[in-house]
PAZAPA-4460 file (N, C-alpha, C; in steps of 0.05 Angstrom, whole numbers, plus 32768, in hexadecimal, padded with zeros to 4 digits):
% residues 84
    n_x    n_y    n_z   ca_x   ca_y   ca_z    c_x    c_y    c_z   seq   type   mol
   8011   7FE8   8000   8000   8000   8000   8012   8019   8000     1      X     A
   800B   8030   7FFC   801B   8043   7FEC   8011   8053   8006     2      X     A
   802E   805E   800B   802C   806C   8026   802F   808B   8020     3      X     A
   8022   809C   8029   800E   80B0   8023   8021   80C8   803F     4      X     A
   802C   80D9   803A   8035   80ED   8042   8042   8105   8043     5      X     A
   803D   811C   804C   804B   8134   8041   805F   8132   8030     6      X     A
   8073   8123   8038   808F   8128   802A   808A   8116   800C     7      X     A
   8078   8107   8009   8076   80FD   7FED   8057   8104   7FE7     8      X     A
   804A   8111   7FE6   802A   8123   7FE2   8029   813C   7FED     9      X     A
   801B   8149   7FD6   8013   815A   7FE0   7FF4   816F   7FDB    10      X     A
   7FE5   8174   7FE1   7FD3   8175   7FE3   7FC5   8186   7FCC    11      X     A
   7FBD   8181   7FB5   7FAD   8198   7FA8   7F90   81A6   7FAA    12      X     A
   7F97   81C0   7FAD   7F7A   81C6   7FB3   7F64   81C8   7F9A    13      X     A
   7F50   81BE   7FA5   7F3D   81BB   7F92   7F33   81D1   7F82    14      X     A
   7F32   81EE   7F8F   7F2C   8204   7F81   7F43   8208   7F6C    15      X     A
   7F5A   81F5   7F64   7F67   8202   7F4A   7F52   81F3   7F31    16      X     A
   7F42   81DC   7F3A   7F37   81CD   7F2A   7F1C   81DE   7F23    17      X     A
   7F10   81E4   7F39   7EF5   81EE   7F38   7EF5   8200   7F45    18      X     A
   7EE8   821E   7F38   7EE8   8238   7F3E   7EDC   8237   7F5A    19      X     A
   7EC2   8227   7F62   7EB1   8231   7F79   7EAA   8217   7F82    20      X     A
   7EBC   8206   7F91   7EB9   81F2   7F9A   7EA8   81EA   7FB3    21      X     A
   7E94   81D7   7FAA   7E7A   81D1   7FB6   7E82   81C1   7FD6    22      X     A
   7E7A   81CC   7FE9   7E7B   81C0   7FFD   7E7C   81A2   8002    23      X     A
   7E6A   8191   7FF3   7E70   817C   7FF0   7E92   816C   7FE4    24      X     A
   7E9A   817B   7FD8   7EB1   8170   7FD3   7EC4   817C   7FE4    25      X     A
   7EBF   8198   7FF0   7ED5   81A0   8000   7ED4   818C   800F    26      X     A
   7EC4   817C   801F   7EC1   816E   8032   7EC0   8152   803A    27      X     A
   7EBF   814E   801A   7EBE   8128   800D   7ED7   8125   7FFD    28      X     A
   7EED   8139   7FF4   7F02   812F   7FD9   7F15   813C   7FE8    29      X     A
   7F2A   812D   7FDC   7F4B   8137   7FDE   7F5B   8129   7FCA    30      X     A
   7F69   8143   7FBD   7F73   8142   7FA1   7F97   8142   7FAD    31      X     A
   7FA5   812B   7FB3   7FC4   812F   7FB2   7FD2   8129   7F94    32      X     A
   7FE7   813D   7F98   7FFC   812B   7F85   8016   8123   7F8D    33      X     A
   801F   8111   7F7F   8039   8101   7F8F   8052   811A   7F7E    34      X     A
   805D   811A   7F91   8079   8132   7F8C   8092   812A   7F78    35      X     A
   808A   810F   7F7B   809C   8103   7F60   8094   80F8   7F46    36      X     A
   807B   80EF   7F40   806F   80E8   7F26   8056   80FA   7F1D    37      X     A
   8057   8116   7F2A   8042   8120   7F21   801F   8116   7F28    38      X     A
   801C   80FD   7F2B   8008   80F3   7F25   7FEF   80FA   7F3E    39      X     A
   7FDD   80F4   7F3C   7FCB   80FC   7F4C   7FBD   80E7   7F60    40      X     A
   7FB3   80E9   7F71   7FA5   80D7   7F81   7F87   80EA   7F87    41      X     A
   7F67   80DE   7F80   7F53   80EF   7F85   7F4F   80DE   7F99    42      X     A
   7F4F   80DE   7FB4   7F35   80D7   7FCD   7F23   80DF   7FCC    43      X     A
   7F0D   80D5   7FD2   7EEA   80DA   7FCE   7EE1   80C2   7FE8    44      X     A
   7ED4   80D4   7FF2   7EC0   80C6   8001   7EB2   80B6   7FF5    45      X     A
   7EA1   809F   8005   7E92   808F   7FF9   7E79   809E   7FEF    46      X     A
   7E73   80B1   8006   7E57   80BB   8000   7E56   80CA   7FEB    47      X     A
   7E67   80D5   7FDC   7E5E   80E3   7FCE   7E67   80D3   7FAA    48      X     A
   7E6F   80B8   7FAB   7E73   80AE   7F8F   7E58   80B2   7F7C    49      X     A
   7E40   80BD   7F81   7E2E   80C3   7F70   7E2A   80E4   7F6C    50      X     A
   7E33   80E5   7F7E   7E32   810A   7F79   7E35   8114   7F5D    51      X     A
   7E2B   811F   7F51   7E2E   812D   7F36   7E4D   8145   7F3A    52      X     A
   7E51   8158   7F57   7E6A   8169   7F58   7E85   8147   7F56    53      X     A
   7E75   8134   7F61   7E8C   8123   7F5C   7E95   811A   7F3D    54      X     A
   7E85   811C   7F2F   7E8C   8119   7F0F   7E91   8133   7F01    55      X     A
   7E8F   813F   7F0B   7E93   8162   7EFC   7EAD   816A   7F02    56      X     A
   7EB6   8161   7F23   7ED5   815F   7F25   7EE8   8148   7F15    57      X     A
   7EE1   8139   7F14   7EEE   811F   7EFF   7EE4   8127   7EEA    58      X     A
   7ED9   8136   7ED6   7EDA   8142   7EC1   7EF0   8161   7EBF    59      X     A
   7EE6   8165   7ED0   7F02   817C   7ECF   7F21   817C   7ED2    60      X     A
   7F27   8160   7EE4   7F38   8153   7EE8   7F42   8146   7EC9    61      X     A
   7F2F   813C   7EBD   7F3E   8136   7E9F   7F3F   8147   7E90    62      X     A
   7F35   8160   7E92   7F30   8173   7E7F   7F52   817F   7E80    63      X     A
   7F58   8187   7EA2   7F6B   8196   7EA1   7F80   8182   7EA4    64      X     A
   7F7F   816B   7E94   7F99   8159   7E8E   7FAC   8150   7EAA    65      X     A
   7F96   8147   7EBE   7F9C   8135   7ED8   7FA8   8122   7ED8    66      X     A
   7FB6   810E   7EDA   7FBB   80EF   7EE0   7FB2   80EC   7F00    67      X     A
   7F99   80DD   7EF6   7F9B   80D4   7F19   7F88   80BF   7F1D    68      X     A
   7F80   80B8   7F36   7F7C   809F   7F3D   7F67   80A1   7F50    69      X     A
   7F47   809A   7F50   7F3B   809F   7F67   7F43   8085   7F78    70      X     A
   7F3A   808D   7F96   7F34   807D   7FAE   7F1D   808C   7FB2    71      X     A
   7F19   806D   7FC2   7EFD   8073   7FCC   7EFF   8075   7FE8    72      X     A
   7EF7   8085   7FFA   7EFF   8082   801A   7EE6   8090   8033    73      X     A
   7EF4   8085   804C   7EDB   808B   805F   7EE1   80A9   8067    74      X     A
   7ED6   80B8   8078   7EE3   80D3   8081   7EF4   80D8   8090    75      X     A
   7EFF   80BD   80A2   7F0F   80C0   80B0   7F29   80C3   80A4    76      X     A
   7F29   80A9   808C   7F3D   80AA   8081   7F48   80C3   8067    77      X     A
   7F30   80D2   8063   7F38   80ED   8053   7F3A   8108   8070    78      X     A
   7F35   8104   8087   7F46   8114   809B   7F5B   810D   80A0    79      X     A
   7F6C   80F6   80A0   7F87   80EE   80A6   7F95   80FE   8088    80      X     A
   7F8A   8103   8075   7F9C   810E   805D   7F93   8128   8063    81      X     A
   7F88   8140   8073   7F8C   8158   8077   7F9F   815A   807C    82      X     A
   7FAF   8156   8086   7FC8   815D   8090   7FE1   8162   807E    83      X     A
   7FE8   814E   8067   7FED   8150   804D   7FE5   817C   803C    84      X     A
***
């Protein structure tokens, strides 16, 4: 399992993606990228894998030429990546 920390992630904020970012995602997603391959990691809560802001961000995410990778996760485990 791929170990997940400041010194190799770092945290992108979602408003470079989306101008006016919907509470639901401030509060359900976390967008890292790894400091050495560029690439992306999207966390998403479970609750919100039907959300429509959840497909509008993964559309914008390919739009603006992303590489990345969702997880799916509980809340606890997208508060242990605030810190990041």
């Amino acid at each position: 399992m791929l170990e997940i920390t400041e010194h190799n992630f770092s945290q992108i904020s979602l408003s470079k993606i989306i101008d006016k970012v919907p509470d639901v995602l401030l509060q359900g997603a976390k967008l890292l990228q790894s400091k050495t391959s560029k690439e992306c990691l999207l966390y998403v809560m479970n609750d919100i894998r039907e959300d429509t802001h959840y497909f509008d961000l993964k559309k914008r995410l390919r739009d603006g030429k992303y590489t990345y990778k969702t997880e799916f996760a509980t809340r606890q485990q997208l508060e242990k990546l605030s810190h990041i």
